[in-house]
C-alpha positions as CSV (number, residue, x, y, z in Angstrom):
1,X,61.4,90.2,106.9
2,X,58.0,91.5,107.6
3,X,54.8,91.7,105.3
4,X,55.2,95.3,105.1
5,X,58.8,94.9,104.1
6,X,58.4,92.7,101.5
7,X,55.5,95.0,99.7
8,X,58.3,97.6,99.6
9,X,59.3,95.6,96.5
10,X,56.1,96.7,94.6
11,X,58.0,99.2,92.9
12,X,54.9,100.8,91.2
13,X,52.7,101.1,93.8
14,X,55.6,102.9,95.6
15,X,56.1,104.7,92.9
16,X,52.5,105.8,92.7
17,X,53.0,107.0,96.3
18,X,50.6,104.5,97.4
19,X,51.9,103.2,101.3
20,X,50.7,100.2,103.8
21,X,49.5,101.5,106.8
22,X,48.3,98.6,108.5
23,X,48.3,94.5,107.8
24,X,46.1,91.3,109.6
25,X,45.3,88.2,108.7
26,X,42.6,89.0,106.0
27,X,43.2,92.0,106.1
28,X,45.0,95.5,104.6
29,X,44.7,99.2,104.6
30,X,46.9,101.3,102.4
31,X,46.6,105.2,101.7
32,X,47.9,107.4,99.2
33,X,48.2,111.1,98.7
34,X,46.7,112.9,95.9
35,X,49.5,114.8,94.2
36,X,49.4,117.0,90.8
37,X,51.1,113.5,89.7
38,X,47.8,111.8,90.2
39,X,45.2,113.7,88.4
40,X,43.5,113.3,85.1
41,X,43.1,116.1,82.3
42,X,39.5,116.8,84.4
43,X,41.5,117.9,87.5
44,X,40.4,114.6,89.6
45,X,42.3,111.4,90.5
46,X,43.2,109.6,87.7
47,X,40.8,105.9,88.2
48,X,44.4,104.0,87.5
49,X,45.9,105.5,90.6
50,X,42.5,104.7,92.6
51,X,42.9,101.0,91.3
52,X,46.8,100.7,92.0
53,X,46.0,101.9,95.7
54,X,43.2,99.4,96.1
55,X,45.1,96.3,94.4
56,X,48.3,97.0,96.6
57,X,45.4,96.8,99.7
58,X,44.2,93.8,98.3
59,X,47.6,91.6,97.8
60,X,48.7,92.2,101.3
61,X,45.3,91.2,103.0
62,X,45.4,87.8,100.4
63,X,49.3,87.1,100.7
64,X,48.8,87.9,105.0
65,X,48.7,84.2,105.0
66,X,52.2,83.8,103.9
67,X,51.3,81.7,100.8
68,X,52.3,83.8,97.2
69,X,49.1,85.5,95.7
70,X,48.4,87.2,92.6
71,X,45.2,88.6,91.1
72,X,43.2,86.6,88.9
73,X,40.7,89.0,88.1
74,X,40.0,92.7,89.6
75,X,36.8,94.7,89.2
76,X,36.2,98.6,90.4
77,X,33.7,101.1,90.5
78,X,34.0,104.6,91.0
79,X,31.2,106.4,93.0
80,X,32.9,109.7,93.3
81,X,36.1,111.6,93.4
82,X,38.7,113.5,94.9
83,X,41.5,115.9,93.6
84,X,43.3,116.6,97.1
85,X,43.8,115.3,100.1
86,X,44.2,111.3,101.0
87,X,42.6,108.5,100.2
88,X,42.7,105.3,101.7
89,X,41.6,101.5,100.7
90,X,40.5,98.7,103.3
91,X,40.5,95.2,101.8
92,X,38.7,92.6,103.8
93,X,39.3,88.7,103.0
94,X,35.8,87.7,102.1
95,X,36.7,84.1,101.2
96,X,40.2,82.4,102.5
97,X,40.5,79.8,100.0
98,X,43.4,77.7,100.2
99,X,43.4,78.2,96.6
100,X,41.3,80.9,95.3
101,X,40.6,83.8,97.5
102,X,38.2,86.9,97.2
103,X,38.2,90.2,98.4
104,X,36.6,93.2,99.1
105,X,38.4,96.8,99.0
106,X,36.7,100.4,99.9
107,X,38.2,103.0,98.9
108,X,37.7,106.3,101.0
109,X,38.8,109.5,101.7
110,X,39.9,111.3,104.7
111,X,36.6,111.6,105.9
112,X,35.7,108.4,105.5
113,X,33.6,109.1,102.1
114,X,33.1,106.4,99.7
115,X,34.8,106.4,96.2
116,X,35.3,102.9,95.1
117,X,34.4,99.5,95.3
118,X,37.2,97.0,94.3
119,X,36.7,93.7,94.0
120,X,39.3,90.8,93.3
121,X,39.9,86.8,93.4
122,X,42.9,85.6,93.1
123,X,45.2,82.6,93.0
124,X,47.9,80.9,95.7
125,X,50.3,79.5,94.1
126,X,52.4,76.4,96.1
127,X,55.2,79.1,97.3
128,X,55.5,80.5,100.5
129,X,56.8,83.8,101.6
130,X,59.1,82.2,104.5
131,X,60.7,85.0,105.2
132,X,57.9,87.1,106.2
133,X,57.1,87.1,109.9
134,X,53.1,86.2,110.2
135,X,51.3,89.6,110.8
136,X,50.1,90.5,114.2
């Protein structure tokens, strides 16, 4: 089973149409396409679809290391906003902490246009994911 694999069974971020485009050790980049589905009663992208998008980056680029991660505490800001087209969110492993790692997350659109900052720690817990191959 690969990384990617085992993210299929994040059944709301698939759900959301949010997709993993590329994993690395530290790292993640996800995309999703704005949809009718997605927008909020002002015609943009509803700020919970932005942040399940950017959290779905950020687990892959903190579980990469094959040891069981989960968010301890998440933090966004929105900068702008889209209603089509779509977007795309980059975590980077700031701090690789055998215990308690950090990350950052920019989300962007298709032309490379800032519209979030996401930030997260989380926590490793003792379990591995040993059937995941290690990313390339």
């Amino acid at each position: 089973m690969t990384l990617k694999q085992f993210f299929e069974n994040d059944h709301f971020a698939k759900l959301a149409g949010a997709e993993l485009i590329d994993i690395k050790e530290g790292y993640a980049k996800a995309r999703m396409l704005i949809t009718p589905n997605h927008l909020n009663g002002g015609g943009i992208c509803q700020g919970g679809a932005i942040f399940t998008l950017a959290d779905l980056a950020f687990a892959a680029a903190v579980n990469s290391h094959l040891c069981l991660t989960f968010s301890t505490t998440s933090s966004i800001t929105f900068v702008q906003n889209r209603s089509q087209g779509y977007i795309y969110a980059e975590a980077k492993e700031i701090v690789n902490h055998h215990r308690m790692p950090y990350a950052e997350v920019r989300v962007t659109d298709e032309n490379g246009e800032l519209l979030a900052i996401f930030t997260s720690s989380g926590y490793r817990k003792q379990n591995s994911i040993i059937e995941a191959d290690k990313p390339e």
